[in-house]
N, C-alpha and C positions, 0 to 999 in steps of 0.2 A: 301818609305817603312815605314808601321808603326813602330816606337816606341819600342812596344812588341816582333817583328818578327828579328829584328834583334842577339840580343841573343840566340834566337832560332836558328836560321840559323847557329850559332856559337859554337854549340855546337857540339865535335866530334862526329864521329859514326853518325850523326841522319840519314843519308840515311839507315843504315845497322839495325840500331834501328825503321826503318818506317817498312821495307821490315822484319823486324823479328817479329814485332807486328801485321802486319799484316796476315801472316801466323799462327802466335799464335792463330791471332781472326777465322779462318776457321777450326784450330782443334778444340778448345775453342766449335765455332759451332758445329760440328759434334760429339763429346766426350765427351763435359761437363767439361774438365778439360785441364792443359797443358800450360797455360799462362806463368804462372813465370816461368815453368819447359825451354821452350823456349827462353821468354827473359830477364828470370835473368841471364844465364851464355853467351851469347852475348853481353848485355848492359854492365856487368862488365869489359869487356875489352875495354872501353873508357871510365866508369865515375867511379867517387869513391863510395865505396860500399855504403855510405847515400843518394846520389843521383839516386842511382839505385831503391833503397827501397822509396823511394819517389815517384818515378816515375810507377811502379809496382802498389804498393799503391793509386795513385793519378785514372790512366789510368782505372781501374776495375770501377770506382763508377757507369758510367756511367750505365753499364750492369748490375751491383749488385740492381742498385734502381728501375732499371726495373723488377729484380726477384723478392725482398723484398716482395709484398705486398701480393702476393701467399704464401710466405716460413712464413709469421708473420703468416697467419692463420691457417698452417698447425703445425708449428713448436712445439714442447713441450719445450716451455719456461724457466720452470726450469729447464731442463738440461743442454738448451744452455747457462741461467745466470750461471750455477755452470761451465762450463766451458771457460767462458769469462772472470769469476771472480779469475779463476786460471791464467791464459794468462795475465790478468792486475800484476802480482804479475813475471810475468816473462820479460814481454817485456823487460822495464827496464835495464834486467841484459844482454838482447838480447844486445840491442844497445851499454850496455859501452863497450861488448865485441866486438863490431862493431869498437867501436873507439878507443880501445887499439889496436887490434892486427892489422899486417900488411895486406894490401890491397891482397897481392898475399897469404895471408895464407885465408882472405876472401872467394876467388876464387876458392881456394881448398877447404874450406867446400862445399862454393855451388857447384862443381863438384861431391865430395861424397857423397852427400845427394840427388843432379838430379840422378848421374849416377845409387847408392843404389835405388832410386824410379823408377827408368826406367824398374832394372832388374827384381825388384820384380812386376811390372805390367807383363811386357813379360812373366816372370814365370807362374802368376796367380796367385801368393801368395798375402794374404789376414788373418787379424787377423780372427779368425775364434769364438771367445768365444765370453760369452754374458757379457758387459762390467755396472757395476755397477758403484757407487758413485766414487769411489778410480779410474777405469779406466778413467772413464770422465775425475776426474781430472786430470790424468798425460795426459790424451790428453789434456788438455788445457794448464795445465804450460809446454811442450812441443813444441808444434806450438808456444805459445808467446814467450820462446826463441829462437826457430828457425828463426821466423818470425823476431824478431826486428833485429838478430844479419846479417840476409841474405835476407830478406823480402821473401823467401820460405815457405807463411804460410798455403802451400796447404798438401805436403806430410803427414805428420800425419795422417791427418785428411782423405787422401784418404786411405790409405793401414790401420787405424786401427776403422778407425768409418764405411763407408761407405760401408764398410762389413757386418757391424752387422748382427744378427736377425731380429731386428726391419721391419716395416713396411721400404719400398721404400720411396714412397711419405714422412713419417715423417723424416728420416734420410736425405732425399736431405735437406729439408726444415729447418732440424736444422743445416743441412752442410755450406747452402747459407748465412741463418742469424748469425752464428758463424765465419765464414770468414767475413762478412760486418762490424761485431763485433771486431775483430781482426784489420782488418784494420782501423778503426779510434783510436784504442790503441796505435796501432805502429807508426799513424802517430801524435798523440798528443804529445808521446813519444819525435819524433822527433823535434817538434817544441820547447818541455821544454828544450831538451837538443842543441839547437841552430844549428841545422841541419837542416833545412828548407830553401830552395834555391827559391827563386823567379821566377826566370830563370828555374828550373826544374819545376814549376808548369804549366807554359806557353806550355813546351814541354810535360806537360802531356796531356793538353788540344790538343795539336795537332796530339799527338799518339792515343788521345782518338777517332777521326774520322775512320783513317782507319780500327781501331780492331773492332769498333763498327759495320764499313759495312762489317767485313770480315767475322765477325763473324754471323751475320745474315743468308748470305748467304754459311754458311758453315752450320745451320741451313736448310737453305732451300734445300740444297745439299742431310741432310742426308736421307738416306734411311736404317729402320730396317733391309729389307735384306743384307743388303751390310757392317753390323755394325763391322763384322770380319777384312773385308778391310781397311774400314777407321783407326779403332786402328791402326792397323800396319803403317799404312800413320803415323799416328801422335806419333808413338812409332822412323819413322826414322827421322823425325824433329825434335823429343823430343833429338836423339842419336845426330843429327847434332849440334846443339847447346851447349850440352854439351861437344862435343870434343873440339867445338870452341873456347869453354871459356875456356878450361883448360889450366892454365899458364905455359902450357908444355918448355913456351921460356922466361920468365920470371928470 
């Protein structure tokens, strides 16, 4: 056995963490969205909340560098620095409050922040206004505390950006590049503040196969007409996982 793979092997959950990422990756395909929502509040109930955000983190790059070079040409630039530059100013306080408070109080943010994101997608609710300098920024020192303190740094940015007026094409595009953004703050974050686990980058690399083929073909799956269906497919994975994580026994 190599070297690197044993660790790996050794880590709790990782069967219940394959089989969750990789159902993530076939919503992910089909939806565009759902990853963290899915396997942040499962992975939380076997690693510690910086190992989770590491692994969340680490897992995306793969598919994120694949989106990048459509989202760089599309994207309006200075919105998404004015909102990265807010997110850097927040991470930070994400994280201490990652490693102050206790693991089980963790698990009840990310339960009320999945579960609040879930009801408001089923609902259909959606910020509906047209968001200027002042909205960017509280969406980005927003997501940056959410994100470093839960690695949840999706919600925000879906229920209050991806609403907008703006064009489609330009708002996915500043969505994908401001989340790729996000994600190397939170995990820089984590390495300053001595949170970086060797052994969780290994297991990201190995979660990073199946999400990647899962997601492909959750892609290849979707079909416009059938876009009704699928939501709801990934609205009861989305509810699955969050009941799961909830440290109702705790």
């Amino acid at each position: 056995m190599p070297d690197w793979l044993a660790p790996v092997l050794a880590v709790p959950g990782l069967g219940w963490m394959v089989f969750t990422i990789a159902a993530a990756g076939v919503v992910r395909g089909f939806t565009g969205f759902g990853t963290a929502l899915i396997f942040v509040p499962v992975a939380g109930q076997f690693l510690p909340p910086a190992d989770v955000i590491l692994l969340i983190t680490l897992t995306g790059v793969g598919s994120t560098v694949a989106l990048l070079p459509r989202a760089w040409k599309d994207a309006d630039k200075a919105e998404v620095g004015l909102m990265a530059l807010c997110a850097v100013l927040t991470v930070p306080l994400g994280v201490q409050a990652m490693q102050a408070l206790p693991e089980t109080s963790i698990r009840w943010v990310v339960t009320a922040i999945s579960g609040g994101t879930l009801l408001a997608l089923m609902t259909g609710w959606r910020f509906r206004g047209t968001l200027g300098r002042v909205g960017l920024g509280m969406i980005g020192l927003a997501a940056g505390l959410i994100g470093g303190m839960t690695g949840l740094t999706g919600p925000v940015v879906i229920l209050f950006y991806l609403a907008g007026l703006k064009a489609a094409r330009v708002v996915r595009a500043n969505t994908i590049l401001y989340l790729a953004l996000l994600d190397v703050v939170v995990f820089a974050n984590l390495i300053l503040a001595g949170l970086s686990n060797p052994a969780m980058i290994a297991v990201a690399v190995a979660l990073g196969v199946p999400y990647v083929a899962t997601a492909l073909i959750g892609q290849r799956l979707f079909d416009p007409a059938y876009e009704t269906a699928y939501r709801r497919i990934a609205y009861v994975v989305i509810a699955l996982a969050v009941v799961s994580g909830a440290p109702l026994l705790d």
